[in-house]
PyMOL Python script that loads the backbone (N, CA, C, O; Angstrom):
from pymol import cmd

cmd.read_pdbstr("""\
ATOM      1  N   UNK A   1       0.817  -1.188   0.000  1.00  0.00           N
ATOM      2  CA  UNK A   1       0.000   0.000   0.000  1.00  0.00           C
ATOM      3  C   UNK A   1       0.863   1.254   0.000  1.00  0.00           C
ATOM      4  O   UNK A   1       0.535   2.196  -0.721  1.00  0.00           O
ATOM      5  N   UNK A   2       1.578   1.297   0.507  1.00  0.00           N
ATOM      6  CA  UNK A   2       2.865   2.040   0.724  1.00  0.00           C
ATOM      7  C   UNK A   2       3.191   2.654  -0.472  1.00  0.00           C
ATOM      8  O   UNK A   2       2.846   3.772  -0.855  1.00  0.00           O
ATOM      9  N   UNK A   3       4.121   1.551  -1.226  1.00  0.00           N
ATOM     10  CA  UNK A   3       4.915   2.066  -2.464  1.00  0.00           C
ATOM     11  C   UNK A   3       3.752   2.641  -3.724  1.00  0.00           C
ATOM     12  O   UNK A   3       3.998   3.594  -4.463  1.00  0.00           O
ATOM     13  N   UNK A   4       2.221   1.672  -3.767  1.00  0.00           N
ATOM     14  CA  UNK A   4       1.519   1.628  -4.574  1.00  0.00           C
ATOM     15  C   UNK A   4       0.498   2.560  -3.869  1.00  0.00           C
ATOM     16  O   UNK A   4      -0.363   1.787  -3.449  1.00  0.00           O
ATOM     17  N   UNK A   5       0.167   3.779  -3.538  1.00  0.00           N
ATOM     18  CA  UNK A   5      -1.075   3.987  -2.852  1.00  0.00           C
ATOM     19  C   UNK A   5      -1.766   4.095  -4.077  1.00  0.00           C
ATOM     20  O   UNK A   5      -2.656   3.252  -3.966  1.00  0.00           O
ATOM     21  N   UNK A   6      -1.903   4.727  -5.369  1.00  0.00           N
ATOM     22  CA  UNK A   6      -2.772   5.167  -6.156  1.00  0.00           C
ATOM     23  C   UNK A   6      -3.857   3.651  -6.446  1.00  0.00           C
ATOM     24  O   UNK A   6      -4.987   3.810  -6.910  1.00  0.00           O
ATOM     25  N   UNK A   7      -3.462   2.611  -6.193  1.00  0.00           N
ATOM     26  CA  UNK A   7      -4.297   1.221  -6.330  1.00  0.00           C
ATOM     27  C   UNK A   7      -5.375   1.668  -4.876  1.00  0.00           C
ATOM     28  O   UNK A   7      -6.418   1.136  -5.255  1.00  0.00           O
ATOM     29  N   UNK A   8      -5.634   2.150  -3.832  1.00  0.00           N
ATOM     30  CA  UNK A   8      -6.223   1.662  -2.818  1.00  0.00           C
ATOM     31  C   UNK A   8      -6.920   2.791  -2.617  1.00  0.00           C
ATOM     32  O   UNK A   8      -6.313   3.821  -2.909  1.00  0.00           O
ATOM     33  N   UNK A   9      -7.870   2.892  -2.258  1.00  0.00           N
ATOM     34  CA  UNK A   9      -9.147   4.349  -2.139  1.00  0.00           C
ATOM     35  C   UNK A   9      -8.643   4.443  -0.816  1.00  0.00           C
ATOM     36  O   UNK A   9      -8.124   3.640  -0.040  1.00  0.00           O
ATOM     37  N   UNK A  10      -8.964   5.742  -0.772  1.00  0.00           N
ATOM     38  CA  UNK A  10      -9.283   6.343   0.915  1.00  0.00           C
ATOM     39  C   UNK A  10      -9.210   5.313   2.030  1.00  0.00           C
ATOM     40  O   UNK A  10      -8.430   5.128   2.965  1.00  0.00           O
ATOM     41  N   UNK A  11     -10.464   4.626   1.528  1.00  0.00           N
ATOM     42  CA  UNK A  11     -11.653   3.995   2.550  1.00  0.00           C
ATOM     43  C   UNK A  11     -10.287   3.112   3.492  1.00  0.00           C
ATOM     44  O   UNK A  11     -10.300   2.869   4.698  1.00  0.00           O
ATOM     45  N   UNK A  12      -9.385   2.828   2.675  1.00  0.00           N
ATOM     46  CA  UNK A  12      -8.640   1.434   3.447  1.00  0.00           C
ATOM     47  C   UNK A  12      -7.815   1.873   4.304  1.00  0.00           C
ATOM     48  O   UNK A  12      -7.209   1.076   5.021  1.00  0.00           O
ATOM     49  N   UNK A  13      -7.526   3.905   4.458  1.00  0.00           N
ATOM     50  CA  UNK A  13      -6.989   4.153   5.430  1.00  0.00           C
ATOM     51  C   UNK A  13      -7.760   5.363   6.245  1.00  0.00           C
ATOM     52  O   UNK A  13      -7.128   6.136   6.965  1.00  0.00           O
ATOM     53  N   UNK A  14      -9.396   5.465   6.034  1.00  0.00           N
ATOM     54  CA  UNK A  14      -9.705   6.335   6.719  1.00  0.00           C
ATOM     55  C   UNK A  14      -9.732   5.963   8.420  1.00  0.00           C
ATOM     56  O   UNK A  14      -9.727   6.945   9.162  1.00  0.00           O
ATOM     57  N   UNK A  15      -9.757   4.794   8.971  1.00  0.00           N
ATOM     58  CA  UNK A  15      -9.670   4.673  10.192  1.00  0.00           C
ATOM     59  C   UNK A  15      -8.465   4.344  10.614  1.00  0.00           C
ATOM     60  O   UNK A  15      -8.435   3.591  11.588  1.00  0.00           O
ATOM     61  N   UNK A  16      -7.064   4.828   9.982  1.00  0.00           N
ATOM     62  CA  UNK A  16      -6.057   4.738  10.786  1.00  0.00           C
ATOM     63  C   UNK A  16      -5.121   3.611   9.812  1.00  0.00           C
ATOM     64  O   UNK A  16      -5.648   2.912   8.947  1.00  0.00           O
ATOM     65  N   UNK A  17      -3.759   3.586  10.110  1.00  0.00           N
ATOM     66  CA  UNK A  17      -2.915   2.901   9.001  1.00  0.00           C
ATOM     67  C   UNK A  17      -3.547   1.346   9.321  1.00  0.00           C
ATOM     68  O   UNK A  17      -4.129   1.291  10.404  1.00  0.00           O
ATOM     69  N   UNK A  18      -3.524   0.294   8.671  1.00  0.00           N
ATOM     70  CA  UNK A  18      -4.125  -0.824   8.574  1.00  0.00           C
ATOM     71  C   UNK A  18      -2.828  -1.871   9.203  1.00  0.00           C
ATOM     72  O   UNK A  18      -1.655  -1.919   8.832  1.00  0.00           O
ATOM     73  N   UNK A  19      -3.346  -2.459  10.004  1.00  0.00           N
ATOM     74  CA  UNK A  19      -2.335  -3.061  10.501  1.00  0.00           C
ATOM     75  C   UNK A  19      -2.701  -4.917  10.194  1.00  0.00           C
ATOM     76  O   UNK A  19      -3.870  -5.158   9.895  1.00  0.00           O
ATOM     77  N   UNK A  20      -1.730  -6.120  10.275  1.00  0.00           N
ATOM     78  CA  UNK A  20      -2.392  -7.073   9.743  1.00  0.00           C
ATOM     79  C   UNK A  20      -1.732  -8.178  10.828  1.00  0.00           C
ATOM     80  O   UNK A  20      -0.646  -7.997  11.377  1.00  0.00           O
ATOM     81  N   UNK A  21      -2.499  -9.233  11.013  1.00  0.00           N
ATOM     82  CA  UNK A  21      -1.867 -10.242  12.223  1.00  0.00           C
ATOM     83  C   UNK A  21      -1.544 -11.276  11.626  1.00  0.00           C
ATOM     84  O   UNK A  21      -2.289 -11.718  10.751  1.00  0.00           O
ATOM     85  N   UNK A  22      -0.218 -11.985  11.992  1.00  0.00           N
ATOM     86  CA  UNK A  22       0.495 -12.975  10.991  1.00  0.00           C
ATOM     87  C   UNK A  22      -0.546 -13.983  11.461  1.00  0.00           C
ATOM     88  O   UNK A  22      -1.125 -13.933  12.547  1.00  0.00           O
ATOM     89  N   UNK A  23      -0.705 -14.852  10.568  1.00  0.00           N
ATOM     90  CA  UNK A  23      -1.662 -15.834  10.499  1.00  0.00           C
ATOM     91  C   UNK A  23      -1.365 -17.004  11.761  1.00  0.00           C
ATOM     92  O   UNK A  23      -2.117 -17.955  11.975  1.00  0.00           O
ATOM     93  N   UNK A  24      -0.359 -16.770  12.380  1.00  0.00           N
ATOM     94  CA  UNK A  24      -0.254 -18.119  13.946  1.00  0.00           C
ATOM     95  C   UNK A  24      -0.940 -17.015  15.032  1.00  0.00           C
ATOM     96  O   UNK A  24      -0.875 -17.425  16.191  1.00  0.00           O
ATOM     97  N   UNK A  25      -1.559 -15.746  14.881  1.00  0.00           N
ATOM     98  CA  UNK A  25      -2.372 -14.824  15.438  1.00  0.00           C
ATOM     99  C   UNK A  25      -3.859 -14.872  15.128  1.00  0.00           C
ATOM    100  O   UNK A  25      -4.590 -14.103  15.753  1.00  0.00           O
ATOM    101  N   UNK A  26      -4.333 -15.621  14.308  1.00  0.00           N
ATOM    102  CA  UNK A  26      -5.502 -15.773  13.542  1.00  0.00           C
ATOM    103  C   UNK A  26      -6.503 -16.640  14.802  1.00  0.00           C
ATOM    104  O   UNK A  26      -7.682 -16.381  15.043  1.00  0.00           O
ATOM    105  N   UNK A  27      -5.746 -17.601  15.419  1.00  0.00           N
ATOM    106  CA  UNK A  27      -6.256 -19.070  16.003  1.00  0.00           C
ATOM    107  C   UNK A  27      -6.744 -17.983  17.707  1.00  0.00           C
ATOM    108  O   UNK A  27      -7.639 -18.223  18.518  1.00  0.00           O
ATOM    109  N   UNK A  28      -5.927 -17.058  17.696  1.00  0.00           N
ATOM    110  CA  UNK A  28      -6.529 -16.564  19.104  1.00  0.00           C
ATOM    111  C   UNK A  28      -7.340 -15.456  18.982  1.00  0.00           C
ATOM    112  O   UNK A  28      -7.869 -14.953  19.973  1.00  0.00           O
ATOM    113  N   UNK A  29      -7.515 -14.957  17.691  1.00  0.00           N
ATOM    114  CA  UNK A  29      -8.992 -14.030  17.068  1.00  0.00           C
ATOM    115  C   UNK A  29      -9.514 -14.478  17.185  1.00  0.00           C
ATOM    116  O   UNK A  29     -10.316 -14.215  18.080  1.00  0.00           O
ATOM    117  N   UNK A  30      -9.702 -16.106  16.124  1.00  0.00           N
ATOM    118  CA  UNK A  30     -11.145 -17.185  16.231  1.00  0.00           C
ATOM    119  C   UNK A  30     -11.185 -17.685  17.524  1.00  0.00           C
ATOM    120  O   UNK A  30     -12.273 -18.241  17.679  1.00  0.00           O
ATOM    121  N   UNK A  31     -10.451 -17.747  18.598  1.00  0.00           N
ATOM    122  CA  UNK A  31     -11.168 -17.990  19.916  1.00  0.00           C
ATOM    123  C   UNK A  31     -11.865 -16.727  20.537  1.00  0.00           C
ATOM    124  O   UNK A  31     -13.027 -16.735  20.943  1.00  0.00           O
ATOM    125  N   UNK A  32     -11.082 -15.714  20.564  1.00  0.00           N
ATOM    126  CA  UNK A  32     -11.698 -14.574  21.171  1.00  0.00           C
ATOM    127  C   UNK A  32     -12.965 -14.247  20.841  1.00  0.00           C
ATOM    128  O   UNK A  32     -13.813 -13.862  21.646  1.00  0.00           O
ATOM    129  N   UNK A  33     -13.179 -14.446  19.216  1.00  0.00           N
ATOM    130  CA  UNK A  33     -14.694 -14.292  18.844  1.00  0.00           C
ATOM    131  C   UNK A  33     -15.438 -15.329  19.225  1.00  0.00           C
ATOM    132  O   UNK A  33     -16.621 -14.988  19.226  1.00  0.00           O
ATOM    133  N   UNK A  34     -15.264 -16.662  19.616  1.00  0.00           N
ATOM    134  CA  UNK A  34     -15.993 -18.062  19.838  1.00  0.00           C
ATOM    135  C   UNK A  34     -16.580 -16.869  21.235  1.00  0.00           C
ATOM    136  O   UNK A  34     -17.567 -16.135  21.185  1.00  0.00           O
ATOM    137  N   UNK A  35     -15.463 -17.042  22.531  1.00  0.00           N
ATOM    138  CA  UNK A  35     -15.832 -16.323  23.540  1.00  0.00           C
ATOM    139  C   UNK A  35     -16.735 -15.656  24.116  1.00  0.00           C
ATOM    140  O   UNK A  35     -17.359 -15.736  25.174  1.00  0.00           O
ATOM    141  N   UNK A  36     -16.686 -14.751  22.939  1.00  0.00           N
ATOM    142  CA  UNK A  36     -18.132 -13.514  22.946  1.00  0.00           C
ATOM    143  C   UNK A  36     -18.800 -14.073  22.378  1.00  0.00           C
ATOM    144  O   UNK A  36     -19.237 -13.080  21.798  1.00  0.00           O
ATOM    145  N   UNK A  37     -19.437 -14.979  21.893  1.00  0.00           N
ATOM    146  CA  UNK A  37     -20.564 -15.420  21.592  1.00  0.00           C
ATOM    147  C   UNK A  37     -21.014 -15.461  20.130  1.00  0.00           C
ATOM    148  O   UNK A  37     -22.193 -15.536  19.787  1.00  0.00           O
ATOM    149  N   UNK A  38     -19.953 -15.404  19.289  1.00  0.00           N
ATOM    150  CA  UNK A  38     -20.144 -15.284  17.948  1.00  0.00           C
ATOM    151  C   UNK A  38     -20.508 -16.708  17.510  1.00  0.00           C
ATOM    152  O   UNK A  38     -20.198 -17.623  18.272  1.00  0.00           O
ATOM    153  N   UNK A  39     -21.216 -17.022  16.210  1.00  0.00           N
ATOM    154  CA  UNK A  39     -22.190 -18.212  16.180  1.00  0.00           C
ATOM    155  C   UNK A  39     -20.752 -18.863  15.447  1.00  0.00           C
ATOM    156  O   UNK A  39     -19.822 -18.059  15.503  1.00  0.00           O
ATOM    157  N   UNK A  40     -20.423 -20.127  14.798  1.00  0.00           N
ATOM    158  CA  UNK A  40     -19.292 -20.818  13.994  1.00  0.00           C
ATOM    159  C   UNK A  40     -19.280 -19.998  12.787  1.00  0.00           C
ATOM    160  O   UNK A  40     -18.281 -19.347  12.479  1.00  0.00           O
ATOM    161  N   UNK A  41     -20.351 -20.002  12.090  1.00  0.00           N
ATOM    162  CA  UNK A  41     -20.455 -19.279  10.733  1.00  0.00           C
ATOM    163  C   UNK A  41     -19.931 -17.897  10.551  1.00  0.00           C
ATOM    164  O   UNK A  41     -19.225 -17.580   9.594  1.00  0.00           O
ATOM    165  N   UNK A  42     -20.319 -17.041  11.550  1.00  0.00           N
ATOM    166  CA  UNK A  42     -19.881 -15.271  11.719  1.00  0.00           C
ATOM    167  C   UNK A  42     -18.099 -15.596  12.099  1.00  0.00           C
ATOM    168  O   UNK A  42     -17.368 -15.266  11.165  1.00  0.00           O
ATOM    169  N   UNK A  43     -17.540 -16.046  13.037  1.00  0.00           N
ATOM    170  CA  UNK A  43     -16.115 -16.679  12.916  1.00  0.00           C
ATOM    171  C   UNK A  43     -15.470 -16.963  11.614  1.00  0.00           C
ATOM    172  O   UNK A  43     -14.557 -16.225  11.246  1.00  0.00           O
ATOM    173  N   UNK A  44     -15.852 -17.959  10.880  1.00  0.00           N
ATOM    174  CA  UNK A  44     -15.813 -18.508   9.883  1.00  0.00           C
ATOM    175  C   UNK A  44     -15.582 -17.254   8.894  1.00  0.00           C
ATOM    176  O   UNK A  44     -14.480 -17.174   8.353  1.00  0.00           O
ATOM    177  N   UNK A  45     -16.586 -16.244   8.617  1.00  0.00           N
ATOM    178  CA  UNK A  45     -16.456 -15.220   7.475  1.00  0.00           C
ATOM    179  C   UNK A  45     -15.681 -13.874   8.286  1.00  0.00           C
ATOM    180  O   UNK A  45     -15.152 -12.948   7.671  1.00  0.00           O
ATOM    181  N   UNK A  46     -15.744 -13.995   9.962  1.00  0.00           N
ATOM    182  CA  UNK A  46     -14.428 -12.769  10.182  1.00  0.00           C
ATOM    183  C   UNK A  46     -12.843 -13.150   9.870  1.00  0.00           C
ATOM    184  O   UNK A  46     -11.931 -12.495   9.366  1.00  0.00           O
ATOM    185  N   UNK A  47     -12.907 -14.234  10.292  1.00  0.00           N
ATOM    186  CA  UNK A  47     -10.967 -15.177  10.123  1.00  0.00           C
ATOM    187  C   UNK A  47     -10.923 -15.080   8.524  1.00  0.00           C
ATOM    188  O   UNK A  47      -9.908 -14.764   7.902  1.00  0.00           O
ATOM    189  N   UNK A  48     -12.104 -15.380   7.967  1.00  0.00           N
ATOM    190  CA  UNK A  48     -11.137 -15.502   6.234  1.00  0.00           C
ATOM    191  C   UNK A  48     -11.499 -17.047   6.631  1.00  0.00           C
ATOM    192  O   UNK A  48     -10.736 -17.560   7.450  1.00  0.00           O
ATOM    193  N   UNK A  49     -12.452 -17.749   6.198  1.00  0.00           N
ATOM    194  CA  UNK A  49     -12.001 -19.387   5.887  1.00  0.00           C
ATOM    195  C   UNK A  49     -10.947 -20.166   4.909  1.00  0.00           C
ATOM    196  O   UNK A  49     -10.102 -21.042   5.093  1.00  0.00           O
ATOM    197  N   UNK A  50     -11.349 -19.517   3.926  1.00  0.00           N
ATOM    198  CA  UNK A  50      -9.782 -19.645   3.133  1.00  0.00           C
ATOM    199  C   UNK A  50      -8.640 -19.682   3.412  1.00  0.00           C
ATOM    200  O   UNK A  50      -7.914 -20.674   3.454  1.00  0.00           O
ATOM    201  N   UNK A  51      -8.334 -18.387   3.670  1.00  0.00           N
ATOM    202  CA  UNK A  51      -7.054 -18.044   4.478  1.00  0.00           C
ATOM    203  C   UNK A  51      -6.636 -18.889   5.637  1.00  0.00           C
ATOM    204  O   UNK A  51      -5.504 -19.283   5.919  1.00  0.00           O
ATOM    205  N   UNK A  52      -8.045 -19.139   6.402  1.00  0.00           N
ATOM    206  CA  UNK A  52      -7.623 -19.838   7.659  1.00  0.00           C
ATOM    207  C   UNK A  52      -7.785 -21.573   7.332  1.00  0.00           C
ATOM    208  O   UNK A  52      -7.749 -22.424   8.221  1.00  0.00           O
ATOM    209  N   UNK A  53      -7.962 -21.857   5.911  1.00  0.00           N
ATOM    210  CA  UNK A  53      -7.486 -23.005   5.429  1.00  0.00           C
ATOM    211  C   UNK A  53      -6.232 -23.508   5.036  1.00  0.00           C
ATOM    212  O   UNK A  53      -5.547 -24.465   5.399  1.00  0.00           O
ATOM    213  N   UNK A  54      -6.083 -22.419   4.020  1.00  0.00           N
ATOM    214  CA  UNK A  54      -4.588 -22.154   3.636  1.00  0.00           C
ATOM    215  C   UNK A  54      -3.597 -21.985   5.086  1.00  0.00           C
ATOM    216  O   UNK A  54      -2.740 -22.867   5.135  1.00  0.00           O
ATOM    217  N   UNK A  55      -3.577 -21.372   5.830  1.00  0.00           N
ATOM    218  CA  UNK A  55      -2.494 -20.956   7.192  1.00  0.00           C
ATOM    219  C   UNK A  55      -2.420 -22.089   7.464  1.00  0.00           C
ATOM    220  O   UNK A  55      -1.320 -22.624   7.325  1.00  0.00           O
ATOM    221  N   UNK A  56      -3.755 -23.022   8.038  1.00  0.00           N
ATOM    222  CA  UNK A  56      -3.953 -24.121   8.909  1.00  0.00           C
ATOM    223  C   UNK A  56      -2.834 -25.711   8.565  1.00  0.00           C
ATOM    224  O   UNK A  56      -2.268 -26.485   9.337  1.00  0.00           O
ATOM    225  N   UNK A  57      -2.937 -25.624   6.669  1.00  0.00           N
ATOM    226  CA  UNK A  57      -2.086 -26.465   6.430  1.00  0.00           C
ATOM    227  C   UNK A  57      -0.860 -26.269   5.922  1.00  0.00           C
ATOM    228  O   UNK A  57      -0.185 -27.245   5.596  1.00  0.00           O
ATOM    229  N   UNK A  58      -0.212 -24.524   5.723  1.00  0.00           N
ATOM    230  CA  UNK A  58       1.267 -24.342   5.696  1.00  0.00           C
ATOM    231  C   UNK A  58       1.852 -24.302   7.385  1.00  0.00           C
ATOM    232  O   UNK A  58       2.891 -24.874   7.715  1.00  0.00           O
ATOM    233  N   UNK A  59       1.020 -23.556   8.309  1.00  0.00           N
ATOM    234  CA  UNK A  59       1.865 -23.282   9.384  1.00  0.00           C
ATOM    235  C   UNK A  59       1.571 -24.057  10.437  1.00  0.00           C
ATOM    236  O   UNK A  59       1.461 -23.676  11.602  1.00  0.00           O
ATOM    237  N   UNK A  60       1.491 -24.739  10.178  1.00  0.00           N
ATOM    238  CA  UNK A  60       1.699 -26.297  11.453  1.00  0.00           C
ATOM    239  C   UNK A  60       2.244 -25.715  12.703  1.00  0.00           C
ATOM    240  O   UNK A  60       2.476 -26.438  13.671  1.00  0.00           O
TER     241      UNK A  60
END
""", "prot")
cmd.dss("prot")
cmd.show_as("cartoon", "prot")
cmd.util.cbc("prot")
cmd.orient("prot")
């Protein structure tokens, strides 16, 4: 985002620079949201299922 800003609208930094959690940080989001009461499915589409498919079987 940095080198390239003219690719990214506003929107992706109007609340502050975007910060991102390496994916062995992902597993204690999806608990924190289990916690509060989030249903499997709402988990499921905040983590990225994909992503948290992909992480699950590179980072062992």
């Amino acid at each position: 985002m940095q080198r390239s800003p003219h690719l990214f609208p506003a929107a992706y930094t109007a609340w502050g620079p975007i910060r991102f959690t390496p994916p062995e940080g992902l597993f204690a989001v999806e608990e924190a949201l289990r916690d509060r009461g989030y249903p499997p499915d709402a988990v499921a589409g905040i983590v990225g299922g994909n992503f948290l498919r992909v992480a699950t079987q590179v980072w062992r």
